[in-house]
MIDRENFI-914219 format. One record per residue (C-alpha): z, y, x. Coordinates in steps of 0.001 Angstrom, whole numbers, padded with zeros to 6 digits, always signed. Last residue first. Layout:
# MIDRENFI-914219
ZYX/...
# end
This chain:
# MIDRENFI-914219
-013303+070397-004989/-016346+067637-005735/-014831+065144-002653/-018371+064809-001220/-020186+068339-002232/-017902+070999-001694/-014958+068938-000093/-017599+067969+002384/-019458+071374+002857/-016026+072577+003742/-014982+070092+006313/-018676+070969+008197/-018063+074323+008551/-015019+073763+009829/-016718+071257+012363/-018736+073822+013295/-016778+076364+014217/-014245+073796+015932/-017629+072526+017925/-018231+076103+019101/-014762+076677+020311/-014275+073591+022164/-017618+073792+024258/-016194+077681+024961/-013376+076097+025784/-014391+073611+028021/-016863+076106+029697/-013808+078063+030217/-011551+075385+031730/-015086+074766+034006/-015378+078252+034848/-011533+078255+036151/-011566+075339+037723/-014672+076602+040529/-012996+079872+040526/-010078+077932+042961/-013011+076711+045031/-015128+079672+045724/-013085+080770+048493/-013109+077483+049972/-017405+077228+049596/-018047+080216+051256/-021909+080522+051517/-021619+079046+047691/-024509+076596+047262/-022303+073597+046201/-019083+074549+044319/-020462+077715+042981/-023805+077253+042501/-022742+073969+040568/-020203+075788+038133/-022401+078842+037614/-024662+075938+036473/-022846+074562+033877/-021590+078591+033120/-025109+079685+032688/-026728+082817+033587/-030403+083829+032417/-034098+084055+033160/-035972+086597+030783/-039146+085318+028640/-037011+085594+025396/-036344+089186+025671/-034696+090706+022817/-034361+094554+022629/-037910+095427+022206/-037349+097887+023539/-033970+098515+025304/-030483+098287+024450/-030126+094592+025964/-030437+090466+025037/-031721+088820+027629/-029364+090515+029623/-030845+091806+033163/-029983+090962+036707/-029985+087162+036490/-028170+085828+039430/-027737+082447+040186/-030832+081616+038170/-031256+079276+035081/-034659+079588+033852/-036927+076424+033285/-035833+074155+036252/-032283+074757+036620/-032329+074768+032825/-033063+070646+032879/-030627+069837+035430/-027577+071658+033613/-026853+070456+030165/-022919+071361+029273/-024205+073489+026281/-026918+070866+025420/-024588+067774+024772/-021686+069442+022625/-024293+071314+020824/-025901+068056+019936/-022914+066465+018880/-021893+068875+016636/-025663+069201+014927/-025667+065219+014387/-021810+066294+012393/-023104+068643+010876/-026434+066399+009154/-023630+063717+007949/-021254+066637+006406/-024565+067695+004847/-025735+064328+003480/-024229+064914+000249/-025928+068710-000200/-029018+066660+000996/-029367+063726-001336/-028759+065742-004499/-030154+068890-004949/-033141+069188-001832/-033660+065957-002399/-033656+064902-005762/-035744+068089-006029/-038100+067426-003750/-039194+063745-005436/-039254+065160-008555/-036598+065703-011467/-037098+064021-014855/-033632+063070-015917/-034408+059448-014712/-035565+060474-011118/-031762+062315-010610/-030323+059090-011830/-031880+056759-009376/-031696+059211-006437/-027637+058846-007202/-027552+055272-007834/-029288+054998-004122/-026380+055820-002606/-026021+058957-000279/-025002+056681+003309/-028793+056210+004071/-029304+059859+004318/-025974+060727+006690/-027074+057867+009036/-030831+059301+009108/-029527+062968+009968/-027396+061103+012882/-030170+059027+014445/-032325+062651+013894/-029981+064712+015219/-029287+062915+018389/-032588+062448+018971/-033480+065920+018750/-030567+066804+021838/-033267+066704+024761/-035969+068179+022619/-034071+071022+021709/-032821+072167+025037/-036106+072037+026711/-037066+074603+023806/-033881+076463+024518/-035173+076695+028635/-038491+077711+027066/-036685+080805+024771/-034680+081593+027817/-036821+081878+030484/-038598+079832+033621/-042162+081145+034394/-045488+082138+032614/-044012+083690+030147/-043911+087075+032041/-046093+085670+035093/-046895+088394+038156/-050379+087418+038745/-050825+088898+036479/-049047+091640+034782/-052473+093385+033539/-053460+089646+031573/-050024+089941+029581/-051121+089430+026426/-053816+086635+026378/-053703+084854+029901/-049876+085411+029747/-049406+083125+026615/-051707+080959+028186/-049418+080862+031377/-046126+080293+029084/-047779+077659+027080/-049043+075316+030108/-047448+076628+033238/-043973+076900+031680/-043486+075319+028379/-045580+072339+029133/-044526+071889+033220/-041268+073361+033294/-040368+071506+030278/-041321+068370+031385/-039565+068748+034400/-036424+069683+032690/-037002+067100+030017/-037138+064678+032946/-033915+065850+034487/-032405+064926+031349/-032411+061097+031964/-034457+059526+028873/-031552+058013+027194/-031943+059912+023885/-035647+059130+024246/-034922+055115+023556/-033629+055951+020228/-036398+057677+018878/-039217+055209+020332/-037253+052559+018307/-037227+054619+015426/-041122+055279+015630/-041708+051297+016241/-039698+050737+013203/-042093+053393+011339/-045097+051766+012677/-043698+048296+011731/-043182+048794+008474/-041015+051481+005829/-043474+053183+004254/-042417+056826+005228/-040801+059449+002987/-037552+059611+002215/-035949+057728+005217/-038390+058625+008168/-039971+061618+006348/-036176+063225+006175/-035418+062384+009978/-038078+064346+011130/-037318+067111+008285/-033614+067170+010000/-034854+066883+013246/-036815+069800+013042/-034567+072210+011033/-031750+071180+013621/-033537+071368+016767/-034602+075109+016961/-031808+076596+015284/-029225+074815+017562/-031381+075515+020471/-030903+079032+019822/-027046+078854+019747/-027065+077181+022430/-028906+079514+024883/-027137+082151+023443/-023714+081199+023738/-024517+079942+027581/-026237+082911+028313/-023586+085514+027612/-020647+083305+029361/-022864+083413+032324/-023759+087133+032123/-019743+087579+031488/-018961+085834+034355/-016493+088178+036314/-015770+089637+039796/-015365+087277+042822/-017601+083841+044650/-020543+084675+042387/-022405+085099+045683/-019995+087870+046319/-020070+089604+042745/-020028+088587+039260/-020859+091097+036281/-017671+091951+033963/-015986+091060+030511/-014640+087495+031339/-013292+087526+034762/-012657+091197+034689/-010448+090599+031612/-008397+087667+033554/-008388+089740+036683/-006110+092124+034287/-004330+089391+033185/-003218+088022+036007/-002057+092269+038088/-000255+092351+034575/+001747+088811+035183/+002358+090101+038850/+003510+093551+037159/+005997+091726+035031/+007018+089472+037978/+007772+092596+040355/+005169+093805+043349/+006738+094862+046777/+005384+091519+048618/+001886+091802+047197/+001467+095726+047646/-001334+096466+044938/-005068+096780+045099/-007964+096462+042822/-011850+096955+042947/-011853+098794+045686/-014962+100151+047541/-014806+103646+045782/-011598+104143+047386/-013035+103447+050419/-011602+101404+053205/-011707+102341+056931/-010680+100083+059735/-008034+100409+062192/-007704+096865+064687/-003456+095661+065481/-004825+091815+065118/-003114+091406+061728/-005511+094243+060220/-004063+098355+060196/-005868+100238+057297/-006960+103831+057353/-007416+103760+053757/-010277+106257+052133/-011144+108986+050615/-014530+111195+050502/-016706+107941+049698/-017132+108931+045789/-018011+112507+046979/-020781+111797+049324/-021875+109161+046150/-021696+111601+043654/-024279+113918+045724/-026421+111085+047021/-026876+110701+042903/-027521+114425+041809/-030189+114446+044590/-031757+111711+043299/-031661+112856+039585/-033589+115850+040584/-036269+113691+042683/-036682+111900+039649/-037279+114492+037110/-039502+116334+040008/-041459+112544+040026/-041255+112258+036221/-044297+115112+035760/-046555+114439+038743/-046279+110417+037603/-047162+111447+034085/-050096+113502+035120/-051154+110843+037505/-050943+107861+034556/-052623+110292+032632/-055248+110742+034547/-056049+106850+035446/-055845+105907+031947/-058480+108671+030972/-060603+107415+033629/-060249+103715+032721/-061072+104162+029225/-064708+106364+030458/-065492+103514+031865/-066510+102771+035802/-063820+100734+036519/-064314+097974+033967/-063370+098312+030256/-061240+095245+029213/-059592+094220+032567/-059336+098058+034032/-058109+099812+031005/-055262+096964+031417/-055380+098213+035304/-054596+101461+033986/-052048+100474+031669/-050051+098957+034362/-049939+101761+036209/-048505+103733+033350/-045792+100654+032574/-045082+100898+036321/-044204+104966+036295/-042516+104561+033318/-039992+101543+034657/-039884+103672+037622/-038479+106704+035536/-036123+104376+033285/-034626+103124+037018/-034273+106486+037880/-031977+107516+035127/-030229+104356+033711/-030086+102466+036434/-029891+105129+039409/-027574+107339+037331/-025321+104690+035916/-024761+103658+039531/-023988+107361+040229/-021893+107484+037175/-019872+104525+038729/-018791+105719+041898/-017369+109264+040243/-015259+106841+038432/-014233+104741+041293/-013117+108318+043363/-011441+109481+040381/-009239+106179+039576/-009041+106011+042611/-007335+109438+043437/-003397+109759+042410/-002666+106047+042460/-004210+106015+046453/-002158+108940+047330/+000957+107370+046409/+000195+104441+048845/-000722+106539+051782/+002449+108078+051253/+004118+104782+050932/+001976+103421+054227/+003144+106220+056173/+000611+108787+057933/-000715+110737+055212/-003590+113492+055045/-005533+111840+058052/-008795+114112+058426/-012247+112574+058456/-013169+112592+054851/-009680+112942+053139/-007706+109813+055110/-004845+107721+054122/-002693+106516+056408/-001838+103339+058464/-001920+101302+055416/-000546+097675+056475/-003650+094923+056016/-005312+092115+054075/-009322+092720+052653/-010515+090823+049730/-014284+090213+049294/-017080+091723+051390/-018461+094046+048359/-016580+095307+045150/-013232+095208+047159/-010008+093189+046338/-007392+094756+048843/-004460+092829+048919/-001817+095068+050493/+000914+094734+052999/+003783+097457+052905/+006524+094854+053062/+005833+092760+055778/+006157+089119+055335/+007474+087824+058305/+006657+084506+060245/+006851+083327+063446/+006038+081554+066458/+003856+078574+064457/+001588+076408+066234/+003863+073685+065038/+003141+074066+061155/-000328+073667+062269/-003100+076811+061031/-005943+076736+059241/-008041+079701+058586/-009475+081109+055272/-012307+084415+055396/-014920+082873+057359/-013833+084754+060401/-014981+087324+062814/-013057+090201+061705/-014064+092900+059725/-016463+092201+057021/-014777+089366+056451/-010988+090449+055977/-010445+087565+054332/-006956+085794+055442/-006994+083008+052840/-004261+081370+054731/-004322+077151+054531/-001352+075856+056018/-000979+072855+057800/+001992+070307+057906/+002501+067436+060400/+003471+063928+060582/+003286+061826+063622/+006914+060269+062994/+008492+063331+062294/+010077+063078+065805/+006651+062764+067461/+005433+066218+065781/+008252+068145+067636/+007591+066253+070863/+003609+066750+070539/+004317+070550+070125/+006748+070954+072752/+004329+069342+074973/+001466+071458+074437/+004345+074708+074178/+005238+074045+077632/+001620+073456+079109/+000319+076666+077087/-003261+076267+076652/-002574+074582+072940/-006076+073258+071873/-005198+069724+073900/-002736+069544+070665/-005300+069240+068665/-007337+067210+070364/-004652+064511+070161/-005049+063868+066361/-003085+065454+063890/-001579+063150+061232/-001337+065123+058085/+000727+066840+055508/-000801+070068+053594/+000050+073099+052372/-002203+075025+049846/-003223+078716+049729/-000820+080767+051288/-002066+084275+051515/-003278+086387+054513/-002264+087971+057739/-002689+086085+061060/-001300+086906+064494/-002422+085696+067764/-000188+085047+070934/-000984+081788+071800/+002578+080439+070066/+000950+081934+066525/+002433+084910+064696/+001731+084167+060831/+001802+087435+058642/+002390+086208+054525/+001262+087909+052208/+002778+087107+048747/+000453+085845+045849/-001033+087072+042304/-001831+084458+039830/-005491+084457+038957/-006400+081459+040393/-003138+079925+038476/-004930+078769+034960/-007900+077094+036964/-005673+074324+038587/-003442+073958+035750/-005901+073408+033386/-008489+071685+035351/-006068+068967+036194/-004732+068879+032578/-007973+068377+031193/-008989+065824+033215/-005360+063764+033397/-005838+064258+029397/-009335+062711+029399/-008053+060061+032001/-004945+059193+029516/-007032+059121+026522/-008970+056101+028083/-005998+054244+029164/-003847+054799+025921/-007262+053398+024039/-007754+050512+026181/-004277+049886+025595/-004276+049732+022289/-007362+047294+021788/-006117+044794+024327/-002637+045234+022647/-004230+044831+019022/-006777+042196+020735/-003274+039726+021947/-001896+040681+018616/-004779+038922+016709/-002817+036484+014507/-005034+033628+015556/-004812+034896+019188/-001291+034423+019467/-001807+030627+018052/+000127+029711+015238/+003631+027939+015726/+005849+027544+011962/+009627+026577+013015/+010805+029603+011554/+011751+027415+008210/+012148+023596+009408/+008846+022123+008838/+008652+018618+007420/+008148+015094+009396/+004846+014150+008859/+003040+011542+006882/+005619+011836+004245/+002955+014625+002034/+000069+011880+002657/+001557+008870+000778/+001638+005804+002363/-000925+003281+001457/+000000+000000+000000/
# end
C-alpha cells in the first residue's frame, strides 16, 4: 500500500523555511544599491572637487617674503604646500658646503621627506620669472610678512608684489612712506582709471566708427568696381565720394586723436614707486591697476569684499592675460546664445522628423532602416560634425553666401568662415537624434484610444495631432529638448572648428547695425576651459581659474535645464494630470 505523500517528509518547524538568497533577490538589491551609492559618490566627489577648488580662487591671500640660505628673497603668495622626496640634485643646487649638508641632515631626520612651497610671486614684467617659483622648506632663512605689501592686479602683465616706496606725480616723488603713498592712491585712481577709460571709449567708439566709414566707402567702390567695371560712370561717383568722405572724417579723426594722447598723458601722470623682493624700483600706473589692497593689513570683511568684487569682474567683464585674469562675460555671452539658438533650430526639426516617423510613415523596412540610421548618428563622435560643419556650413554655404552678397569683401570671407549661426547649425545636428528618439518615445506613449476618439468626432489627421497627441506628448518632447541642451552646451570639438576663438573681440550680439551678427566668431566657456588649461603661456596661473569656469559652466548647464524642466512640470499637470 502506498504511503501517503504529505508523511513523506518530516514537517517544517516554523523559521526553519531555507530559500536561496538569490531567489529572494537581496543579493541584486545590494548589487543594485551599491552601484548606485558608488556612482553618485564620483558625481558628488566631482562636484565637490570643483566646488571647493573654484569657490576659493577668489579668496584674497597674505604675502609672504621668503629669504633663501643663498641670499635671495622672494615675495609672493602661498599657493599650495607640498611633501616630497627630493632627489640629490637638489641639494647639489645649494653652493654653500655648510648649508648642502645641513640641508641633507635636516631632510634625513624626516625620513627623506620634505615640503615645498609654491609662491605666486608675479611680478612678470619685471623680473625674470614665470610668475610662481618653488622653493624647499630647507632652503628657507626666513620669513616675514611685511606689513605694507600690496597685491597689485594690473590690466596688463598680471599681478605685481612689492612695498610702496612713494608715490610719484609725473616725475616728482610726492610721498615717501608706503601709508602716504597708500592714501594717495584712494584719493586718485579712481580718477586716473576713469580718465583711462574714456580714452579707450574714444578710440572704439570715436575712431574706430571713423575707420569703420572709411572701409565701408572703400568697399563700395570696389562693389562699383565688380558690377560696373573701372571705366563707369558708377565707379567714378563711388570713387569721389569715398575721397570727399575720407577728406571730411580725417580732420574728425585727427581731432579725436589728439583728444585721446591727451587723456592718456593725463591717465599715466601717477604712479607707485614700488620696491620688488630683490630691493629693484619700478613704476606702476594708476591707470595700470585693476585692484590693489595691502594683503597683510586687510580685515575678514574687507577680504570677503576684495572676493566678491573679483567675483563681479569675473562674470561682468572682458578677459585679459591670455584669458589667464579679468572676467568671462564674452564666454558666458556665447555659450547662452549659442544654445539657445540651437535649441530653436533642432527642436522644430526633430520634432516634425519624429512626427512623420510615428504619424505618418508606413511602417516597413525603409522606415526601420531610417530609425536605425537615427540611432547610430547619436554616436557619431562629435568631432565629425565639427568637420562636417566646417566643410558644408563653412566653405560650401558660407562661401556661396559670400559669392552673392559679399563679393567686395572677398577674399576676406564674412560667411565664409567659422560663426555663430554655423557653429549652432553644427550644434543642431549633433543633438537631433536625441530629440527625435525622445519625440518618438513621448508619441508612442499617447494611447491609441485617444487618436481613436478624436477620428470618431470628425477631426482630421492634423487636428488629432496638433490637439491631442501633441499637448500629451509635450512633457515627452521637453524632456528630448533637456537632454539636448545638456549635450550641446558642454560640446567643444565641433565649435573649435566652426567659430570658437580664444578671443572674440566683438559681441555677436551689439548696439550697432544690424545689431545681430550671425557670421561673428564667439567665446565659449567649454572651450575657455581647454585654452585655459592647455594653450595658456602660463599654465599654473591659469590653473585655479581653470575650476572656476568649469563650476560656472556647471551652473549655467544647471540653470538652463531647471528652466526647462519647469517648463516641462507645467505642461504635464496641464495636459497629463488635467490640473
Amino acid at each position: 500500500m502506498a504511503k501517503d505523500s504529505s508523511q513523506a517528509s518530516p514537517a517544517l518547524k516554523p523559521g526553519s523555511r531555507r530559500s536561496s538568497l538569490f531567489a529572494r533577490g537581496e543579493s541584486m538589491v545590494w548589487l543594485t544599491g551599491s552601484t548606485l551609492i558608488l556612482c553618485v559618490a564620483m558625481i558628488g566627489g566631482l562636484l565637490a572637487l570643483v566646488t571647493v577648488r573654484g569657490a576659493q580662487t577668489f579668496w584674497p591671500q597674505e604675502i609672504l617674503r621668503v629669504e633663501t640660505i643663498d641670499g635671495g628673497a622672494l615675495l609672493g603668495e602661498l599657493v599650495k604646500v607640498e611633501t616630497y622626496e627630493p632627489e640629490a640634485h637638489v641639494f647639489d643646487a645649494i653652493e654653500d658646503e655648510g648649508e648642502r649638508e645641513k640641508a641633507r641632515a635636516l631632510v634625513a631626520g624626516l625620513d627623506g621627506k620634505s615640503e615645498r612651497w609654491f609662491l605666486r610671486t608675479g611680478n612678470r614684467s619685471t623680473e625674470n620669472r614665470d610668475g610662481f617659483h618653488w622653493v624647499q622648506d630647507f632652503e628657507v632663512a626666513r620669513e616675514t610678512r611685511p606689513p605694507w605689501a600690496l597685491t597689485i592686479e594690473r590690466s596688463e602683465w598680471g599681478r605685481f608684489y612689492g612695498v610702496p616706496k612713494g608715490f610719484l606725480d609725473g616725475e616728482q616723488l610726492t610721498a615717501e612712506t608706503p601709508d602716504a603713498a597708500w592714501a594717495l592712491f584712494e584719493k586718485h585712481h579712481a580718477d586716473a582709471v576713469e580718465t583711462g577709460e574714456e580714452a579707450h571709449e574714444l578710440e572704439k567708439d570715436g575712431i574706430g566708427a571713423i575707420d569703420a566709414r572709411i572701409e565701408a566707402a572703400r568697399l563700395r567702390v570696389r562693389a562699383a568696381e565688380l558690377d560696373h567695371g573701372t571705366d563707369s560712370p558708377e565707379h567714378a561717383a563711388a570713387q569721389k565720394r569715398a575721397a570727399d568722405d575720407e577728406a571730411r572724417w580725417s580732420s574728425e579723426r585727427a581731432r579725436l586723436r589728439k583728444r585721446v594722447d591727451a587723456l592718456h598723458t593725463e591717465s599715466r601722470r601717477f604712479a607707485f614707486l614700488m620696491t620688488s623682493a630683490d630691493g629693484g624700483e619700478h613704476r606702476v600706473g594708476l591707470v595700470d591697476i585693476v585692484r590693489a589692497y595691502p594683503a597683510n593689513r586687510v580685515g575678514w570683511w574687507e577680504k570677503v569684499g576684495i572676493y566678491l568684487a573679483r567675483w563681479w569682474e569675473f562674470l561682468s567683464e572682458e578677459p585679459r592675460e591670455a584669458n589667464s585674469e579679468g572676467g568671462v562675460w564674452p564666454a558666458i555671452f556665447g555659450t547662452v546664445i549659442l544654445t539657445l539658438i540651437m535649441t530653436l533650430l533642432v527642436v522644430p526639426c526633430g520634432v516634425l522628423g519624429a512626427l512623420y516617423l510615428r504619424e505618418y510613415a508606413k511602417q516597413g523596412p525603409l522606415v526601420s532602416l531610417v530609425r536605425i540610421a537615427v540611432n547610430n548618428l547619436a554616436g557619431v563622435p562629435s568631432i565629425v560634425f565639427g568637420v562636417f560643419g566646417f566643410g558644408f556650413f563653412c566653405y560650401t554655404i558660407g562661401a556661396g553666401i559670400d559669392d552673392v552678397f559679399f563679393a567686395e569683401q572677398l577674399p576676406h570671407p564674412t560667411f565664409g568662415k567659422g560663426g555663430i549661426l554655423w557653429a549652432s547649425l553644427t550644434l543642431a545636428l549633433l543633438t537631433l537624434p536625441v530629440v527625435i528618439v525622445a519625440t518618438e518615445e513621448a508619441l508612442s506613449a499617447v494611447p491609441n484610444s485617444m487618436r481613436e476618439g478624436s477620428y470618431a468626432c470628425g477631426a482630421s489627421k492634423w487636428q488629432t495631432i496638433r490637439r491631442i497627441v501633441l499637448p500629451r506628448a509635450m512633457p515627452g518632447i521637453m524632456t528630448g529638448m533637456i537632454l539636448a541642451i545638456a549635450r550641446g552646451a558642454g560640446e567643444v570639438a565641433p565649435i573649435m572648428l566652426v567659430g570658437a576663438a580664444k578671443m572674440a573681440p566683438s559681441l555677436p550680439v551689439d548696439g550697432s547695425f544690424p545689431f545681430v551678427h550671425p557670421e561673428r566668431s564667439f567665446m565659449h566657456l567649454g572651450f575657455h576651459i581647454y585654452d585655459l588649461g592647455f594653450q595658456s603661456p602660463d599654465a599654473k596661473a591659469a590653473e585655479p581659474l581653470v575650476f572656476t569656469t568649469t563650476l560656472l559652466l556647471i551652473g549655467i548647464v544647471v540653470l538652463l535645464n531647471v528652466v526647462a524642466i519647469t517648463v516641462r512640470g507645467r505642461l504635464r499637470r496641464q495636459f497629463v494630470e488635467g490640473r
